[in-house]
N, C-alpha and C positions, 0 to 999 in steps of 0.2 A: 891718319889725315894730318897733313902737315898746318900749322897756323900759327899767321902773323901778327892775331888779332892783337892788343895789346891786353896784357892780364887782368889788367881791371874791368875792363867792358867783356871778360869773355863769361863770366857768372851771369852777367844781365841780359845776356846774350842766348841764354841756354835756352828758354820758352822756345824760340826761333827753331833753335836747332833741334828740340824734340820735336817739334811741328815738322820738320823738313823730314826728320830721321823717322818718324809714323808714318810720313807719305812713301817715300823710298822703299824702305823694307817689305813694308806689304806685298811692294811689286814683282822685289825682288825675289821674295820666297815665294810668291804665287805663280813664276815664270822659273823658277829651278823646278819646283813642287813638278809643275808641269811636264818642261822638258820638250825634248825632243823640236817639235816648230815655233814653241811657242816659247822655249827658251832661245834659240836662233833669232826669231824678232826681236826682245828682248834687247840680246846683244845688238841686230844690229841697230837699232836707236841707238844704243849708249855708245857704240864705235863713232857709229855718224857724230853725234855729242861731242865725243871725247877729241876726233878728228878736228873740227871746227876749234875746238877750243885749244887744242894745240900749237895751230896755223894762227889763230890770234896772239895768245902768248908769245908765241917762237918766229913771230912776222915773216912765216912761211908761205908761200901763195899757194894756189889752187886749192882753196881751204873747201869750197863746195864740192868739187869735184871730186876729190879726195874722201871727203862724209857720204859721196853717193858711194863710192869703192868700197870702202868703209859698212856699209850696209851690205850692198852685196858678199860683201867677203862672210859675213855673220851667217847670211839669209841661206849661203851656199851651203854650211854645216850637213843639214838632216840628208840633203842627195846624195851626203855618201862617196862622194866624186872629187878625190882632195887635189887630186892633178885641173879641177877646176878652181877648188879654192886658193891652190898655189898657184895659178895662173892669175886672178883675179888681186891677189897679195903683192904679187911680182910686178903685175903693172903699176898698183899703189904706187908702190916702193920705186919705179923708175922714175915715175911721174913726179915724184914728190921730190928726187935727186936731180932731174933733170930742167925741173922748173925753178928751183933756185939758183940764183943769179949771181951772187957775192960771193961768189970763190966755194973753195973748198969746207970752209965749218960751215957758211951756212948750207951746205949740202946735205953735210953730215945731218946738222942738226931738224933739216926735214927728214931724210930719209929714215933718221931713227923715232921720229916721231911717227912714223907710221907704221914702224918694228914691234914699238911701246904700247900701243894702244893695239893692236892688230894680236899682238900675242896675252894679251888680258882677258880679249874675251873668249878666244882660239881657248886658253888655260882652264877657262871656267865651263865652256862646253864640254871639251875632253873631261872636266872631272865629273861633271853630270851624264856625260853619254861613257865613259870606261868601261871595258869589262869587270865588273865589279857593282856593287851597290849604288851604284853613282848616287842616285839620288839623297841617303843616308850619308852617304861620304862628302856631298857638295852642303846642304844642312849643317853638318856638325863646322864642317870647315868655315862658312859662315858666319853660323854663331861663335865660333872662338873669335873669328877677327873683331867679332863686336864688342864679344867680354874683352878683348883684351883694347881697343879705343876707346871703352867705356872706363877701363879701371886705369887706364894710364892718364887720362882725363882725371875723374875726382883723386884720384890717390896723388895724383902731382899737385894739384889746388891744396888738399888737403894736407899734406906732407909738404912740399914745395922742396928745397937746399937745393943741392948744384947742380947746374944743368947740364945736360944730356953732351948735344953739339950745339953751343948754342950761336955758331959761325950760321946754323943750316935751319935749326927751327927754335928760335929764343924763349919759346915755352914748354919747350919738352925740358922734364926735369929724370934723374936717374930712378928717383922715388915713382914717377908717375911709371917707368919702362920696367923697375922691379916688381913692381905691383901690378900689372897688366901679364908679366911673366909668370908671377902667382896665381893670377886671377885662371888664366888658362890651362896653367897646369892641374888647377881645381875640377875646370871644365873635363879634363883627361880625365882625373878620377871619376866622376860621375858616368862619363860616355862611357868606359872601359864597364861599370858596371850593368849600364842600360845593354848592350853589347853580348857582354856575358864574353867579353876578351880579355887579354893579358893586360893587365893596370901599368906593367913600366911603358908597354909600348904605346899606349894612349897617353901616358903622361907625359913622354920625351917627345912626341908628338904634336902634345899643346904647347908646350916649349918650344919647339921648334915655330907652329906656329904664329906665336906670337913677337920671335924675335925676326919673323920672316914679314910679319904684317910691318912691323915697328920701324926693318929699314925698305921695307916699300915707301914708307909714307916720307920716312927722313930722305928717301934719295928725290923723289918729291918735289918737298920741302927745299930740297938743293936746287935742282932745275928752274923752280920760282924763284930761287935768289938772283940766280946765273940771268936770267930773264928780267929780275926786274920787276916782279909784281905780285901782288898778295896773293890773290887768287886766281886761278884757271880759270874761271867765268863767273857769270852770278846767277847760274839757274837754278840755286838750291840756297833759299836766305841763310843767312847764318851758317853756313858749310861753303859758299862758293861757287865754283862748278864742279861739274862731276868728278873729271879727274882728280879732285880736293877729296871727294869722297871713297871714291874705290882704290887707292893706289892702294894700297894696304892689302886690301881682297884682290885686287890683279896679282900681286906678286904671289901671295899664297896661291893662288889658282894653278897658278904657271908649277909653282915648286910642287904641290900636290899633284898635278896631273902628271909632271915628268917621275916622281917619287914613284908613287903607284905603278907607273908602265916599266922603270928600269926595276925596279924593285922586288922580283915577285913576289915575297914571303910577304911584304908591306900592308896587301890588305886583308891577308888573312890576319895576320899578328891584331890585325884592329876588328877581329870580326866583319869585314866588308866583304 
């Protein structure tokens, strides 16, 4: 999660964001847990969400119209029927190109906003519906993204020295991204044992994890510079908006979903 907060106010700040982070999570693991229609709703709120708050940041138009697309594209998951969900993606993505006005980047910059957000939740489905354990497999993947925003967070407070990019997000420190990369990697050892799999393949896993969460959030973190503004919304106090909160867990979803399906030894090697 990328943030501009300033360092000092971001300790005083924390109550908030555990408050925000109890509300979220529950929902979240209770609609993976789930699955199948009820993780498809899930997403499509947080598309719809994520949409709207795109179109705001990135002063792109048809921001409603776009978060009803945005829904439907989630809603269409469980039917099974991707030549509808690719059609339902394809109009997004015309509409959103087509409806910007200012030349060429801001073209761009709608129609990839509707790439961004559309392949996050798209990523988190597939790794919950896979052939494979999805459910086990979207869980663990979860919680590493957590432990490892959770240990990059205090271990950067706590450690602090030089920072990360600090052009892209001026509180991320190297201390806070090695220690969220430990922290993760820890998380490997544990899952590899709950599992009953091979411990490198679970450890270079939460590695990979964590350093896949950490430039979801910095690339982020960049697009809010480029934009102009702290946060993606304010529907989440002390976190922002959504997109502040999942970028981290879209990019993993994405790299986990496409890992597992080109990969085929990948969930066995994890027990999945």
């Amino acid at each position: 999660m990328g943030d501009w907060t300033p360092a000092e106010r971001r300790f005083s700040e924390l109550p908030v964001r555990l408050a925000s982070a109890l509300l979220l999570i529950p929902m979240a693991l209770g609609a993976v847990w789930m699955g199948g229609g009820w993780l498809a709703a899930a997403c499509a709120v947080f598309a719809g969400i994520m949409i709207l708050e795109w179109c705001a940041m990135s002063a792109a138009p048809n921001g409603k119209l776009l978060a009803l697309l945005g829904g439907a594209f989630a809603a269409s998951f469980p039917f099974g029927d991707y030549h509808i969900t690719l059609l339902i993606g394809t109009t997004a993505f015309a509409l959103a190109v087509s409806g910007a006005r200012n030349g060429f980047k801001s073209r761009l910059v709608a129609g990839f906003g509707v790439l961004y957000v559309f392949s996050m939740v798209a990523g988190l489905y597939l790794l919950r519906e896979g052939p494979w354990e999805g459910r086990n497999a979207a869980l663990y993947f979860m919680s590493f993204v957590w432990a490892s925003d959770a240990a990059a967070y205090f271990t950067g407070r706590a450690v602090g020295g030089p920072k990360l990019l600090p052009k892209e997000s001026p509180n991320k420190t190297w201390s806070g991204a090695i220690g969220a990369v430990i922290a993760c990697a820890i998380c490997g050892y544990f899952a590899a044992g709950i599992e009953g799999a091979q411990l490198g393949a679970w450890i270079a896993c939460g590695i990979a994890i964590s350093i896949v969460a950490q430039a979801g959030d910095l690339f982020e973190s960049g697009l809010k510079r480029r934009f102009k503004v702290k946060d993606s919304g304010r529907i989440l106090p002390g976190h922002g908006g959504l997109l502040d909160r999942v970028d981290g867990l879209g990019a993993v979803s994405v790299f986990g979903a496409v890992a597992l399906y080109c990969v085929p030894d990948f969930a066995g090697s994890l027990g999945l």
